[in-house]
N, C-alpha and C positions, 0 to 999 in steps of 0.2 A: 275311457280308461279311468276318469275320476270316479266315473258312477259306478264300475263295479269294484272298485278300491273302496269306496264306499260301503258298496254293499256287504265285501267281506268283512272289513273290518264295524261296522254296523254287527252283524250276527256276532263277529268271534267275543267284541265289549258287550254284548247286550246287559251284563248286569253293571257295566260305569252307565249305561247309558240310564238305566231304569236308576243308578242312584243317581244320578246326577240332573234327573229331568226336569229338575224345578230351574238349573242355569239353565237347561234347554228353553223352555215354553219364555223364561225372562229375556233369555239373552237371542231371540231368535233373527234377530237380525244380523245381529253382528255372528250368529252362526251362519246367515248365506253368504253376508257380504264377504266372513274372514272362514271363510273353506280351511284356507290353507293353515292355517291354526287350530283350526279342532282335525285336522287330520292328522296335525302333530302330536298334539295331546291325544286323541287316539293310538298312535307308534306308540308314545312314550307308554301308556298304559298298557296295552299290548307286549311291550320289551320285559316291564315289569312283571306281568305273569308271564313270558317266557321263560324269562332267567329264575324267576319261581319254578 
């Protein structure tokens, strides 16, 4: 269920993900260890172009 909540929201951000990849490749630990906070920061990001 993470992985494909993942996966969607992965494609729907693909351009925070592409801006944001330099936190990715720095922070990539604390992206496995803390899921649960870049899942949120991906909602939040997602909310904001919805409501866009």
């Amino acid at each position: 269920m993470v992985s494909l909540y993942s996966l969607e929201t992965r494609e729907q951000g693909i351009g925070n993900w592409e801006l944001g990849i330099g936190n990715w490749e720095l922070g990539i630990e604390n992206g496995e260890l803390g899921i649960g906070k870049l899942t949120r920061l991906v909602i939040f990001f997602f909310d904001i172009s919805f409501i866009s």
